[in-house]
TIRO-2110 file (N, C-alpha, C; in Angstrom, 1 decimal):
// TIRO-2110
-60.9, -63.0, -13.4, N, 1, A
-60.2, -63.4, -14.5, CA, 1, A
-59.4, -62.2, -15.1, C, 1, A
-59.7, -61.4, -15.7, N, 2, A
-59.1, -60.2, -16.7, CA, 2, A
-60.2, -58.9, -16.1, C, 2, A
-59.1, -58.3, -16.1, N, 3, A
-59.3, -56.4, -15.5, CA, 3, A
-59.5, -56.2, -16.6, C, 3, A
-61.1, -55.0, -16.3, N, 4, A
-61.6, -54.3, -17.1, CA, 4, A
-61.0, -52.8, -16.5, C, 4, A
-60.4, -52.2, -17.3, N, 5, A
-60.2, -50.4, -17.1, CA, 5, A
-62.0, -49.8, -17.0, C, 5, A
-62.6, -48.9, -16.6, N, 6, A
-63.7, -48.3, -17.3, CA, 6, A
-63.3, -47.3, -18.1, C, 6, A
-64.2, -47.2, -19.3, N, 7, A
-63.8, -45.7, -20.3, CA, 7, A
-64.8, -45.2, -20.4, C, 7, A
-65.0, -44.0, -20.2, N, 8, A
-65.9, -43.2, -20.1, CA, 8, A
-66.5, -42.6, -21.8, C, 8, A
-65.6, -43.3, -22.3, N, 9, A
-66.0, -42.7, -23.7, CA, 9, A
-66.2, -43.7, -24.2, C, 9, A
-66.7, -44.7, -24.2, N, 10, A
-67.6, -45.6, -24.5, CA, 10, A
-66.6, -47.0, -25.8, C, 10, A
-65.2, -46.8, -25.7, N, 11, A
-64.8, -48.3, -26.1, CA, 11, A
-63.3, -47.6, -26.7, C, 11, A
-62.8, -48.9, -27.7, N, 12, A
-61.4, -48.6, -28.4, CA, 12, A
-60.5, -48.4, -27.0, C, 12, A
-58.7, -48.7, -27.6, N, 13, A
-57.8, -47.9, -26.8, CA, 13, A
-57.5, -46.8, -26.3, C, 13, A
-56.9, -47.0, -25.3, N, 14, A
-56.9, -45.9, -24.3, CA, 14, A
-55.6, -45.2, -25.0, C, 14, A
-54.8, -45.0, -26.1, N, 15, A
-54.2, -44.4, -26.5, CA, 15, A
-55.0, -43.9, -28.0, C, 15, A
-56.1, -44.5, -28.7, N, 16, A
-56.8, -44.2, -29.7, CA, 16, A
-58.0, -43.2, -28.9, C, 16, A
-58.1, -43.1, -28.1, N, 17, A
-59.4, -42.3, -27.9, CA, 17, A
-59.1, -41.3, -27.3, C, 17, A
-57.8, -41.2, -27.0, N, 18, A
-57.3, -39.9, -26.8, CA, 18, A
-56.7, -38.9, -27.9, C, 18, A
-56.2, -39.6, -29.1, N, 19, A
-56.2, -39.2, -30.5, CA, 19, A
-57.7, -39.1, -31.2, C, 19, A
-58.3, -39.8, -31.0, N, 20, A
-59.7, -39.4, -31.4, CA, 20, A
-60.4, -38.0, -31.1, C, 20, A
-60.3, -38.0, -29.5, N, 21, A
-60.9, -36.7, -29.1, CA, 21, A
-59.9, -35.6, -29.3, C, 21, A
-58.8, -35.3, -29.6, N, 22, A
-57.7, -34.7, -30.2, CA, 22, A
-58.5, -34.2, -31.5, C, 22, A
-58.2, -35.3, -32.4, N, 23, A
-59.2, -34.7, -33.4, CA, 23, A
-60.5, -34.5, -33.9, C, 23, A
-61.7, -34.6, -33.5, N, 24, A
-62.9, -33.9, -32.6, CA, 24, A
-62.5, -32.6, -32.4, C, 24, A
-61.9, -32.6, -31.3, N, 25, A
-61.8, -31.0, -30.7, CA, 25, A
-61.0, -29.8, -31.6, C, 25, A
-59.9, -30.7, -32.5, N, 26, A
-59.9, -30.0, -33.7, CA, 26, A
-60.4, -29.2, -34.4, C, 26, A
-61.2, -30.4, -35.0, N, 27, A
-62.3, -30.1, -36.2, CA, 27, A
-63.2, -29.3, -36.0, C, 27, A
-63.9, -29.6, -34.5, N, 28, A
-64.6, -28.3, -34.0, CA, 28, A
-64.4, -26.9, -34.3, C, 28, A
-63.4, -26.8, -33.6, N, 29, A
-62.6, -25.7, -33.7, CA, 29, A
-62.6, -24.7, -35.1, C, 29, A
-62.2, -25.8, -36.0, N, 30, A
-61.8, -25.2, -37.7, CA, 30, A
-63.6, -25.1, -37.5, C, 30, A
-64.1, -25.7, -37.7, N, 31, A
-65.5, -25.3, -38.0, CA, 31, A
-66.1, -24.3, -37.4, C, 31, A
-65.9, -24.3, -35.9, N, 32, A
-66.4, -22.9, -35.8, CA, 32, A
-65.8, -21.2, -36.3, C, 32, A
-64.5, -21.1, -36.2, N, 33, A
-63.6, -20.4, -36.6, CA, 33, A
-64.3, -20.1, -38.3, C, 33, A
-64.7, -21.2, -38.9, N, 34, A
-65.3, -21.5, -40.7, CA, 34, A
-66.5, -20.5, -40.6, C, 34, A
-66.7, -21.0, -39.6, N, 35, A
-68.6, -20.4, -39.6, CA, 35, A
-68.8, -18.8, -39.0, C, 35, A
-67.6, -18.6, -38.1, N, 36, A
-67.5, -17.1, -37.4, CA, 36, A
-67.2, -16.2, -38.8, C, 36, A
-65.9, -16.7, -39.6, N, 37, A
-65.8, -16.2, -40.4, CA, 37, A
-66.8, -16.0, -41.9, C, 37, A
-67.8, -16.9, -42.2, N, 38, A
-68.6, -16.9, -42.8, CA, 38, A
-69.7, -15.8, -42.3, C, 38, A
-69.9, -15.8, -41.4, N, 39, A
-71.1, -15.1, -40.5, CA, 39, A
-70.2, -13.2, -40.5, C, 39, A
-69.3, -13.3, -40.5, N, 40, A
-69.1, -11.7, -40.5, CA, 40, A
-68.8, -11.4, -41.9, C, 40, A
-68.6, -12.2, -42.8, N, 41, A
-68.7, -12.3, -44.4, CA, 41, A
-69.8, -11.6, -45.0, C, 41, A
-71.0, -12.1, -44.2, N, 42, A
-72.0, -11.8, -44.5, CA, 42, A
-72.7, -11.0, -44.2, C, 42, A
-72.5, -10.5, -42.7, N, 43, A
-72.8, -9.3, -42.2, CA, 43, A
-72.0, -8.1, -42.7, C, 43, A
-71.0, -8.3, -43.3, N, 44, A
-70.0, -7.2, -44.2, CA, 44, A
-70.8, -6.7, -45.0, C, 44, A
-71.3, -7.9, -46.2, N, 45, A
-72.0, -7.8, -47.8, CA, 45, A
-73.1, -7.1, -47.3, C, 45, A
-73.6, -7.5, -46.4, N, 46, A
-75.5, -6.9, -46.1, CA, 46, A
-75.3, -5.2, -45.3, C, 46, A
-74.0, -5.3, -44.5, N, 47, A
-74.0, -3.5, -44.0, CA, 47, A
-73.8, -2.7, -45.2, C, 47, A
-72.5, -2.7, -46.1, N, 48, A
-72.6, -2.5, -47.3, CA, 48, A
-73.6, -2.2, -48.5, C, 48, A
-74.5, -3.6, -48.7, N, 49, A
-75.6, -3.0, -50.0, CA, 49, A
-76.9, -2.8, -49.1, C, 49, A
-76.9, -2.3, -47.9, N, 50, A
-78.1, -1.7, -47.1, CA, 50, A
-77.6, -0.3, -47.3, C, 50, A
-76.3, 0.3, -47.1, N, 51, A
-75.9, 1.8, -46.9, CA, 51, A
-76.2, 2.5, -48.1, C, 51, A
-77.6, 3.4, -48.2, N, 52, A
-78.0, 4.0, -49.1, CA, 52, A
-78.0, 5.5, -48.6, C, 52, A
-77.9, 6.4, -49.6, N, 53, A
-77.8, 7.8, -49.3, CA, 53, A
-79.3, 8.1, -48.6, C, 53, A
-79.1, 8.8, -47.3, N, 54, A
-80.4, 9.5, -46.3, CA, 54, A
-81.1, 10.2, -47.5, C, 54, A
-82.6, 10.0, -47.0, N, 55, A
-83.0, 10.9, -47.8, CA, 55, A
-83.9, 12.4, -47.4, C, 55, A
-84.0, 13.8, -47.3, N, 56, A
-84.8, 14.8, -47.1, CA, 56, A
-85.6, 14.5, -46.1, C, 56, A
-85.8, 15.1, -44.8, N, 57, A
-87.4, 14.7, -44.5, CA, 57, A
-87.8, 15.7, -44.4, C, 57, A
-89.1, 15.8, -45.1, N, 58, A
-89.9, 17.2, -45.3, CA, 58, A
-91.1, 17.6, -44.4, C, 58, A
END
């Protein structure tokens, strides 16, 4: 009767789920870029108020 395509990505159009994973791979992206930059934010603030003046060893 009616041809089934298979989609490996489990439903919707075959022009929608390629805009979908478009933006997925996006958002990924921005997020991890969000998070790299958070993560050396903070390893900035913590090298900073750890750097105390050496002290004498006697």
């Amino acid at each position: 009767m009616t041809e089934r395509k298979s989609d490996t990505s489990g439903g919707g159009t075959a022009g929608g789920t390629s805009s979908r994973e478009d933006r997925l791979k996006a958002a990924l992206k921005a997020n991890l870029a969000r998070r790299k930059a958070q993560a050396r934010a903070r390893k900035g603030a913590a090298d900073t108020s750890e750097k105390k003046p050496e002290q004498d060893k006697e």
